[in-house]
MARSE-541900 format. One record per residue (C-alpha): x, y, z. Coordinates in steps of 0.5 Angstrom, whole numbers, plus 2048, in hexadecimal, padded with zeros to 3 digits. Layout:
% MARSE-541900
(node (X; Y; Z))
...
This chain:
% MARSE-541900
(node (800; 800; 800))
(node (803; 806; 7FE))
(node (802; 80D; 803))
(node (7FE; 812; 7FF))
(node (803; 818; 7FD))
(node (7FD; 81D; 7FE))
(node (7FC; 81A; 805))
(node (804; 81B; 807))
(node (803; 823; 804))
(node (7FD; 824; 808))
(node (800; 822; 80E))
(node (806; 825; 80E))
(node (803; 82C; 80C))
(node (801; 82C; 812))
(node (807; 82A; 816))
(node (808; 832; 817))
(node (803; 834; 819))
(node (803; 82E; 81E))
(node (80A; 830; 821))
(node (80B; 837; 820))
(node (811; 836; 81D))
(node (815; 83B; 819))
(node (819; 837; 815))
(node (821; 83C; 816))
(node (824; 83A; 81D))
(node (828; 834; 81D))
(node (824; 832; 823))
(node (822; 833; 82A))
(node (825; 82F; 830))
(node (821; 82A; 834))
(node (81A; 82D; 837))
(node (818; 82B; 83E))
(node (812; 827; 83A))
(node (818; 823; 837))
(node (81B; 81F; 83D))
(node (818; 818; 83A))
(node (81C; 814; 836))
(node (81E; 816; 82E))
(node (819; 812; 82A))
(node (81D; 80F; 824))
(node (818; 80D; 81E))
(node (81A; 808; 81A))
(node (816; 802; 815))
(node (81B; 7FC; 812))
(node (81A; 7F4; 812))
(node (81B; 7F0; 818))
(node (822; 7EF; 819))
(node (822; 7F7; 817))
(node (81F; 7F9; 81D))
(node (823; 7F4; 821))
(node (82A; 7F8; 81E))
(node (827; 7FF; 820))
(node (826; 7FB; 827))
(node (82C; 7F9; 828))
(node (82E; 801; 826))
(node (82A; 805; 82B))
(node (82C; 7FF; 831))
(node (834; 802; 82F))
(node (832; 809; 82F))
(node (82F; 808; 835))
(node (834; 804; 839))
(node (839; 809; 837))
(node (836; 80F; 838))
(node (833; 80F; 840))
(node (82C; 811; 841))
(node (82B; 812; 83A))
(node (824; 80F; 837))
(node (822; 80D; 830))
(node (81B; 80A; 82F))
(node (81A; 806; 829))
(node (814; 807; 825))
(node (813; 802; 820))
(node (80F; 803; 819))
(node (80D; 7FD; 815))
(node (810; 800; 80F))
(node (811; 806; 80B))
(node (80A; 809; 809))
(node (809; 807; 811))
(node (80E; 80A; 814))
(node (80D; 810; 80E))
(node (805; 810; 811))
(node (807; 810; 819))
(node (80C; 817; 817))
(node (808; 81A; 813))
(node (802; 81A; 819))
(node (806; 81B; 81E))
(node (80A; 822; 81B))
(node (803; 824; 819))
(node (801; 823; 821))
(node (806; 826; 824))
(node (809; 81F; 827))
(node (80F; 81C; 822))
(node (813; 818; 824))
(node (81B; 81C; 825))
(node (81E; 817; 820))
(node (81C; 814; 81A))
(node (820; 80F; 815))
(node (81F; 810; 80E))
(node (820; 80F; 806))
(node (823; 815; 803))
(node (81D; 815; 7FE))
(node (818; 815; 803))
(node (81B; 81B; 807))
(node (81B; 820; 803))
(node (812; 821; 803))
(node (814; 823; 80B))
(node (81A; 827; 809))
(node (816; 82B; 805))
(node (811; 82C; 80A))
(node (817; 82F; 80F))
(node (815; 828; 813))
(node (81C; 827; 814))
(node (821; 829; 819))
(node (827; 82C; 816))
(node (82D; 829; 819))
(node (833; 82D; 816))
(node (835; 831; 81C))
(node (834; 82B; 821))
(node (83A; 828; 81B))
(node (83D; 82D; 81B))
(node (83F; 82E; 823))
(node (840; 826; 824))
(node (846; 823; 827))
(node (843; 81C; 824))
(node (842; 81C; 81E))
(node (843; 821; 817))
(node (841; 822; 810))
(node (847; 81F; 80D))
(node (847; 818; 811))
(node (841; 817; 80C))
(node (840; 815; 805))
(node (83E; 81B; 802))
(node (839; 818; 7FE))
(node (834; 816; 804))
(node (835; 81C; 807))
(node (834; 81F; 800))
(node (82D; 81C; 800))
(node (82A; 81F; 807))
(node (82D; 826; 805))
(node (827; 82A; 803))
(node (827; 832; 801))
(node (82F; 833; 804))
(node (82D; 82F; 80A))
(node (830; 828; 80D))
(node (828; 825; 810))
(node (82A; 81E; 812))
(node (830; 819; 814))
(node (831; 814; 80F))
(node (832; 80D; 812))
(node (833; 80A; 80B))
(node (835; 80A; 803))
(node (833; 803; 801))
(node (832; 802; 7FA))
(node (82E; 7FD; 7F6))
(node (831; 7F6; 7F6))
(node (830; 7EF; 7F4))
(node (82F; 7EA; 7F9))
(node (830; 7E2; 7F6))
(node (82F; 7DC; 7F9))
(node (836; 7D8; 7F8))
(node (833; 7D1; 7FA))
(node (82F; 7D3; 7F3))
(node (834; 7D5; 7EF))
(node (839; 7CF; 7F1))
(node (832; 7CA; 7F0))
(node (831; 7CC; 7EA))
(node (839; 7CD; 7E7))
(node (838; 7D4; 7E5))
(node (83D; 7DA; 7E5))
(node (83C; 7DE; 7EB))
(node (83C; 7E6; 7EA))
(node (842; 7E9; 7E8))
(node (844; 7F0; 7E9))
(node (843; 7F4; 7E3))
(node (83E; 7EF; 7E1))
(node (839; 7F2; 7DB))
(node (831; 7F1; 7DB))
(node (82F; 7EB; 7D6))
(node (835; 7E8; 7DC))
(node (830; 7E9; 7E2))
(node (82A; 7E7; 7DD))
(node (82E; 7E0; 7DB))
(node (82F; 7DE; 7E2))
(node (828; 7E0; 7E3))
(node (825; 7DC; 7DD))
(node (82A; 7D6; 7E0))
(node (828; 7D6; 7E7))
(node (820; 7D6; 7E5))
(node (81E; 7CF; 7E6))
(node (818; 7CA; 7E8))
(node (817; 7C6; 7EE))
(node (81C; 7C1; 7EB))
(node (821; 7C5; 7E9))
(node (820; 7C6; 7E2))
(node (821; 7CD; 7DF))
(node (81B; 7CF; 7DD))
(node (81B; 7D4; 7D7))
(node (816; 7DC; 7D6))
(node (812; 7D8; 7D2))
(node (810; 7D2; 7D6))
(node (80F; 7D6; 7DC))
(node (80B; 7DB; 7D9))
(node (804; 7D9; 7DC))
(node (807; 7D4; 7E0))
(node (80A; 7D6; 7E5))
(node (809; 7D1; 7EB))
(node (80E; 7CD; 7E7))
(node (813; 7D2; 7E9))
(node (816; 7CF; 7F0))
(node (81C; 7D4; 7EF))
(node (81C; 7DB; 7EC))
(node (823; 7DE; 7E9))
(node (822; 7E5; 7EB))
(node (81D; 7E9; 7F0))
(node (81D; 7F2; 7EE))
(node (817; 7F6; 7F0))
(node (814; 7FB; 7EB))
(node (816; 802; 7ED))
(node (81A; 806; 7EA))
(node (81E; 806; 7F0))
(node (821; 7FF; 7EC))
(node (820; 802; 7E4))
(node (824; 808; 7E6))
(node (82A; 805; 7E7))
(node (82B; 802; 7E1))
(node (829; 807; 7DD))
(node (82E; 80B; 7DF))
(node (833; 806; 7DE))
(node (830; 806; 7D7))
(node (833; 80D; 7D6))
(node (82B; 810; 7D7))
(node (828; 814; 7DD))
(node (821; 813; 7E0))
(node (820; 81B; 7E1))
(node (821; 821; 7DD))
(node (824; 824; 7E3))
(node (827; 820; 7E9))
(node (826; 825; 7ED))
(node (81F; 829; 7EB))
(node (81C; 824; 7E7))
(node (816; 826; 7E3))
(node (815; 81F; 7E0))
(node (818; 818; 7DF))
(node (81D; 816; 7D8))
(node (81A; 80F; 7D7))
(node (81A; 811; 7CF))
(node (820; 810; 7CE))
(node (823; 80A; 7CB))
(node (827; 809; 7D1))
(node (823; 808; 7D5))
(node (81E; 804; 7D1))
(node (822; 7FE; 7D0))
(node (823; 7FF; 7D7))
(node (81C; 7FF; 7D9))
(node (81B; 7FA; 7D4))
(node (820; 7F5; 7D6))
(node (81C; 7F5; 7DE))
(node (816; 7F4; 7DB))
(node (819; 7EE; 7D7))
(node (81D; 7EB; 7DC))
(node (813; 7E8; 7DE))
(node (810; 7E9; 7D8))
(node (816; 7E6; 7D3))
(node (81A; 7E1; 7D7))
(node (816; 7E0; 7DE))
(node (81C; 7E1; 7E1))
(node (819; 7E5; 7E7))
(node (811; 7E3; 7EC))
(node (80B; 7E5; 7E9))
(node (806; 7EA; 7EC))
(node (803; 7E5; 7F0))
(node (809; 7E2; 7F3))
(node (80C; 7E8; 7F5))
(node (806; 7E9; 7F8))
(node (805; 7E3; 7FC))
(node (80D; 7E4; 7FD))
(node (811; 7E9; 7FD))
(node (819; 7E8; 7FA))
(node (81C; 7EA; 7FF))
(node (818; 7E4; 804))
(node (819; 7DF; 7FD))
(node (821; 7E0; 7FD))
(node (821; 7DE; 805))
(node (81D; 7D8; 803))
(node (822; 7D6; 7FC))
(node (81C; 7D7; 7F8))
(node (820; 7DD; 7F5))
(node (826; 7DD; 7F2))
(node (829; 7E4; 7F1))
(node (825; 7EB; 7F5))
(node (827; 7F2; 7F3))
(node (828; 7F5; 7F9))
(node (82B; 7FA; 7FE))
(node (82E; 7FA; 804))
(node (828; 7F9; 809))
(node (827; 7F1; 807))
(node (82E; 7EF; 80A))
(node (82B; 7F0; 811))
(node (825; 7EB; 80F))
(node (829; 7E6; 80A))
(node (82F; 7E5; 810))
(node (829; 7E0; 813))
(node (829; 7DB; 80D))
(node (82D; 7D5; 810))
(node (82B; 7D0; 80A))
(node (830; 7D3; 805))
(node (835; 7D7; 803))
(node (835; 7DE; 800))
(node (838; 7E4; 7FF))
(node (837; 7EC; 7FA))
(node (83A; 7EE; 7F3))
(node (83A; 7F5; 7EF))
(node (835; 7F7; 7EB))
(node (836; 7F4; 7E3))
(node (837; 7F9; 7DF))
(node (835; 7FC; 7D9))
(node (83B; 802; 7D6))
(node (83E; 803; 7DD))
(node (83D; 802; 7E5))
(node (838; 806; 7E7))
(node (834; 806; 7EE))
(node (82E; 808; 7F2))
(node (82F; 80B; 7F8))
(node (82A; 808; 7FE))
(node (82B; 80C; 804))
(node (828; 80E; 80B))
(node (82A; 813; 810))
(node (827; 815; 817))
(node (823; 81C; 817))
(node (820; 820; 81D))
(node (81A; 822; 81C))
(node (819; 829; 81D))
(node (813; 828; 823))
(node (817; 824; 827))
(node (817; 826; 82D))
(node (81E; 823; 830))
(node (823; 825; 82A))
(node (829; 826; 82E))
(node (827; 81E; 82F))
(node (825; 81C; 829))
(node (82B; 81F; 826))
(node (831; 81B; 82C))
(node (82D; 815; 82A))
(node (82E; 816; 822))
(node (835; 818; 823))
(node (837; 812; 826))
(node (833; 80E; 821))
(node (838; 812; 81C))
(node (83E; 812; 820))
(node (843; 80C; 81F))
(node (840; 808; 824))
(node (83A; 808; 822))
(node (83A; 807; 81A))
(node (83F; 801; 81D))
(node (83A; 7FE; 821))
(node (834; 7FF; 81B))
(node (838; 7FC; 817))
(node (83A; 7F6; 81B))
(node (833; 7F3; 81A))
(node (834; 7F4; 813))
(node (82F; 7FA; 811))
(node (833; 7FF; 80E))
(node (838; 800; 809))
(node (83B; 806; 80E))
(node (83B; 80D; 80C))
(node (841; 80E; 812))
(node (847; 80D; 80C))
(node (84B; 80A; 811))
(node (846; 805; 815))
(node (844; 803; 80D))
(node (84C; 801; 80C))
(node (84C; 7FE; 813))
(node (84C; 7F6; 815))
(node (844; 7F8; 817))
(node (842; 7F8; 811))
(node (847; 7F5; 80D))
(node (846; 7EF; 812))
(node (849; 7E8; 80E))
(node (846; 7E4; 812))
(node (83E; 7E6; 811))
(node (83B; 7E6; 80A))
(node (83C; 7E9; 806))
(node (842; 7E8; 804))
(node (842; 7ED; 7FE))
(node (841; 7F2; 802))
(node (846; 7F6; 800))
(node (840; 7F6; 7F9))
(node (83C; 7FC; 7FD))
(node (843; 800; 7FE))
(node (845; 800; 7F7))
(node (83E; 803; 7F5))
(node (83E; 809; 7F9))
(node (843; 80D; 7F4))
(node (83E; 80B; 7EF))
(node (836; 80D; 7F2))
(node (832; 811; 7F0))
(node (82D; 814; 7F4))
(node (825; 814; 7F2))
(node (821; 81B; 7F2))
(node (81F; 81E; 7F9))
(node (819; 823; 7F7))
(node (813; 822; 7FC))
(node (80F; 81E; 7F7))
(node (815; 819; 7F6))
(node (810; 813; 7FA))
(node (809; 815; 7F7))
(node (80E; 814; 7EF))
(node (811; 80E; 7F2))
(node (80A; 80B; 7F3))
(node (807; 80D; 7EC))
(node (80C; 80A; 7E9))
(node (80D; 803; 7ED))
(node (807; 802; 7EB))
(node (807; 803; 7E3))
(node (80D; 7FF; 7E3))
(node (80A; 7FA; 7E7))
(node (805; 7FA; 7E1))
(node (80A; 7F9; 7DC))
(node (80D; 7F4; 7E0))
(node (808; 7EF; 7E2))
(node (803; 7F1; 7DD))
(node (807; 7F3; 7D7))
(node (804; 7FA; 7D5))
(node (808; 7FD; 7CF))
(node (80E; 801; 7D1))
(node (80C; 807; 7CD))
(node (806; 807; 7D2))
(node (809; 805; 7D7))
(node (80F; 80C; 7D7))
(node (809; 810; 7D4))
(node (804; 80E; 7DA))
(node (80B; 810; 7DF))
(node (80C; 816; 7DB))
(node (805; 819; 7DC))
(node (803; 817; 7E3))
(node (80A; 819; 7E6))
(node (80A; 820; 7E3))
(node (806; 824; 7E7))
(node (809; 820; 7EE))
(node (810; 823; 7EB))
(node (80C; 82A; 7EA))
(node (80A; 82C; 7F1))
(node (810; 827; 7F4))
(node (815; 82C; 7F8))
(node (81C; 82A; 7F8))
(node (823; 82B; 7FC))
């Protein structure tokens, strides 16, 4: 279920009025209302949680008196709903932990707390001890809104057991498209191990014990791909007006996603994504190869019936990343910023990205823990690892206008369509481009 962007608009619009903010200081400090514990707002899978668990008990521990109350979202339009709520009621949580391209619907409605001064003044952490493109992706207008505690970048996630079982090649650096494409139509097999073709599983996809490839339709996914084919997915990366789907570029992009169910039935069905969604197919060994970012590690370092491990994405002229981020923000109606902001420090400090890292989380934004044995641990999967770093010169961020989420929805939902549905491509980037201009048109951006 996807959050309705004119819900979103009309609660924040009025966060003002709900908390009086003036939207030029860099923060007050704590009010006597703000005694209580520094309310962190978060939503992941499971063992997602349980890392931030494991952050806010060392925090704790090494911060005497310190308290930090964990609030747990069940997903993201969940987490987005409890924010957008509680900033229009004057009650938000101090902290919340979020995607850069969802941020920016708050940033533009001054609902986020401007940390640059408080950096500036730390004896802990500073702007230089961080890659410059995550911290890049929270600055809005000129000013630092939110600590990054990650620059993840997409990744392939492989089944090695399959690739052993069935003699086929694993992933190589540098390895092209048609090279993912042929490891997937080679690992797509029956429930007796016979390769099963796009033409015999077409319409037949009980027969399919193990697919070769799990990719959502988003263009999330497609941008990537597009960029490494030497096109662009906007007009103007940082005020976009429109998407650039109508370049041959991207074309063959597109049309090779759409190809991987409708051509060779490498990837589930609708049906079956529904019913199981990839990520839990990869854990049970009924998926071959997922395209996904950092945040799976946590869930997948719980398989115990095989062995697996991460690539770089195939390329198809040159390497070229997406990047995924998120970042800790104050809220500009928290009433214990001094708190809040201890906290988000120590979550960026050395200490704290080790021991979020530690859990397999995150690919650090701290550049020194991202180098270090926490996260470069050879002794817990994957052993690739050192994948996530060598992507991070190549990333490229998506927009961060306010309307960002309500586009990625109308444009997840057409290629879906063109996915398991087979709508023309021409109708397919013709029904994205009239839909999404006006989101583009009245979106705000940094």
């Amino acid at each position: 279920m996807r959050t309705p962007g004119k819900l979103l608009a009309a609660l924040l619009g009025a966060t003002l009025l709900a908390t009086g903010c003036s939207g030029d200081s860099d923060g007050d400090g704590d009010s006597a209302a703000g005694a209580g514990p520094v309310q962190l707002l978060v939503f992941g899978a499971p063992e997602e949680l349980a890392a931030y668990r494991t952050l806010v008990d060392a925090y704790q521990r090494s911060h005497s008196g310190a308290r930090v109350q964990l609030v747990e979202a069940s997903d993201r339009t969940d987490l987005i709903t409890r924010l957008s709520t509680s900033i229009a009621g004057g009650r938000p949580p101090d902290v919340f932990l979020m995607n850069y391209r969802f941020y920016g619907q708050f940033a533009a409605k001054d609902a986020v707390e401007p940390i640059d001064q408080r950096l500036r003044e730390s004896t802990v952490i500073g702007p230089e001890d961080f890659y410059p493109t995550a911290m890049n992706a929270f600055t809005w207008r000129g000013r630092q809104l939110c600590m990054p505690q990650n620059v993840s970048s997409l990744a392939v996630y492989y089944n090695k057991d399959l690739f052993a079982k069935y003699q086929v090649p694993e992933p190589a650096a540098g390895w092209k498209w048609n090279d993912m494409l042929a490891a997937a139509t080679a690992l797509t097999r029956d429930a007796q191990g016979v390769q099963v073709s796009g033409v015999e599983s077409e319409g037949t996809a009980a027969r399919v014990a193990v697919y070769g490839l799990g990719i959502e339709a988003s263009i999330i996914r497609l941008a990537p791909f597009v960029w490494s084919n030497g096109g662009e997915i906007v007009d103007d990366p940082k005020a976009p007006t429109r998407f650039t789907l109508d370049t041959p570029q991207a074309g063959e992009a597109l049309r090779n996603i759409v190809d991987l169910r409708l051509a060779y039935g490498v990837v589930p069905t609708d049906e079956e994504v529904e019913a199981e969604d990839d990520e839990s197919r990869f854990v049970n060994g009924r998926l071959a190869m997922l395209l996904s970012s950092r945040r799976s590690t946590t869930t997948f370092r719980t398989i115990t019936q095989f062995d697996w491990d991460v690539a770089p994405l195939p390329v198809y002229d040159r390497q070229v990343g997406i990047l995924h981020s998120d970042a800790y923000c104050i809220t500009r109606g928290s009433r214990n910023k001094d708190a809040a902001w201890r906290f988000v420090e120590y979550a960026a400090s050395a200490d704290g990205q080790r021991t979020i890292a530690a859990t397999g989380r995150t690919v650090p934004s701290n550049i020194e823990v991202s180098r270090s044995s926490a996260f470069l641990d050879p002794a817990k999967p994957p052993s690739r690892a050192q994948v996530f770093l060598d992507a991070v010169p190549t990333v490229r961020a998506m927009p961060t206008i306010s309307t960002w989420p309500e586009i990625e929805d109308v444009v997840a939902g057409i290629l879906e369509n063109a996915l398991y549905r087979g709508d023309r491509l021409d109708d397919v980037i013709r029904q994205i481009d009239e839909q999404t201009r006006p989101l583009f048109a009245r979106g705000e951006g940094p």
